[in-house]
C-alpha positions, 0 to 999 in steps of 0.5 A: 453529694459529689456523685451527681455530677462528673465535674467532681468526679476526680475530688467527691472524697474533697468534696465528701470531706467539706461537706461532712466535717467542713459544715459546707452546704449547696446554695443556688444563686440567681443569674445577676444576684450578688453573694458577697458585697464588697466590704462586708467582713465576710467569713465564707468560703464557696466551690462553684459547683455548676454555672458562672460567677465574677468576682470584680473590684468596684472603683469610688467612681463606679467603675469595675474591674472584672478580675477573674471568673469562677467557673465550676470546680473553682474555689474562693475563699471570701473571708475577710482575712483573705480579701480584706472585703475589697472584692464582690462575687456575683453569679453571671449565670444560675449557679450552685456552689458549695459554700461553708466557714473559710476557717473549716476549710482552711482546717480541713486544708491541713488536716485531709490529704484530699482536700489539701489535694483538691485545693491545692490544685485550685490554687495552681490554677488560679495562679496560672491564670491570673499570671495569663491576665497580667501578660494579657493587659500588658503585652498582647494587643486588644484582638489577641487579647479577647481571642486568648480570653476566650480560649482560656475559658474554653480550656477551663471548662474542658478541664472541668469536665465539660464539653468545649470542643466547638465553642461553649454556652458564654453568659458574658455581655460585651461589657463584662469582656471590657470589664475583664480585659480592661477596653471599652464595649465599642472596642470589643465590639470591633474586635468581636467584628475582625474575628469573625471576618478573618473566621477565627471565631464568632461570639454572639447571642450568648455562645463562642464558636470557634471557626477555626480553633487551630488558626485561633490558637496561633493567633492569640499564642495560646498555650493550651497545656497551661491549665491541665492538671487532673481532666485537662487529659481530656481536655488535650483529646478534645483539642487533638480532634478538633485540630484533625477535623478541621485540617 
């Protein structure tokens, strides 16, 4: 189950050990469809195996808060003691996940060394970045704050395994950014606008380019060793020689 893609490499016994005594089974989900609505009593728990999802935070009066994004290797657990039905997951690109019972999970959490491994390192980084999201509303300006969205999930998806060296595919609109950083499209959109005149990095038609990579670090304050556990090794590499070529 695990040996068809790289990104698992690192936890295919987890993985083996979810789907066998966990009763977790792979699922596609459409671009825009939604998995979870919020309030339901929902029981399920998902690993994103490929693609992008949300998970957002919807107000009496319409508005979202997008509060985090789930990206390949991410683990969730939707069930209803965890969240209370207080959030939605939607896929903002085609995804495939595993999904299965939380309660397994969670037994298979304290029962096998490797899940409990696989999980744990989930849960660290779902800490770190979550903790980058509050100093990000909180204490960085709306430019540095988009820049250090967008570094942060570059290096996501370099820890995952995939390539983010230059810049990266990114189904986000303008909106889902405002959504997730608490700003309006417009001031995105001006934001998005000064990068890219200051050649920091472009962000348009569906992918991030990172001008300069270097210079767009030290302007958003990025730490770049927060996420890396496991692949951010390579991560590290990859970042290392995009530094070199463009001194």
């Amino acid at each position: 189950m695990a040996k068809d893609t790289q990104v698992f490499q690192r936890y295919g016994s987890a993985i083996a050990a979810l789907a066998d005594k966990g009763r977790f089974e792979q699922k596609y989900y459409r671009a825009g469809e939604t998995i979870v609505i919020q309030g339901d009593e929902e029981t399920r728990a998902f690993v994103v195996k490929g693609g992008w999802g949300c998970i957002s935070r919807y107000l009496h009066g319409g508005q979202r808060q997008l509060i985090e994004l789930s990206l390949p290797g991410d683990v969730v657990d939707f069930s209803f003691g965890a969240t209370g039905g207080r959030e939605e997951f939607s896929a903002v690109s085609d995804m495939t996940v595993w999904e299965g019972p939380a309660a397994r999970m969670a037994m298979l959490d304290r029962a096998d060394a490797e899940v409990s491994r696989f999980l744990a390192d989930a849960k660290r980084r779902r800490r770190a970045i979550l903790v980058e999201k509050l100093a990000n509303i909180a204490l960085r300006d709306a430019s540095t704050r988009i820049a250090h969205f967008l570094l942060e999930i570059g290096t996501r998806l370099c820890v995952a395994g995939l390539s983010a060296r230059n810049g990266f595919q990114c189904p986000l609109v303008q909106q889902d950014v405002a959504d997730a950083l608490g700003m309006t499209p417009i001031h995105v959109n001006r934001m998005l606008r000064e990068a890219r005149s200051l050649n920091l990095y472009d962000f348009r038609r569906g992918r991030v380019d990172f001008l300069d990579y270097a210079a767009t670090v030290a302007f958003a304050d990025f730490d770049r060793d927060f996420l890396n556990w496991g692949n951010g090794a390579q991560c590290r590499r990859d970042v290392s020689r995009l530094d070199a070529a463009q001194l």
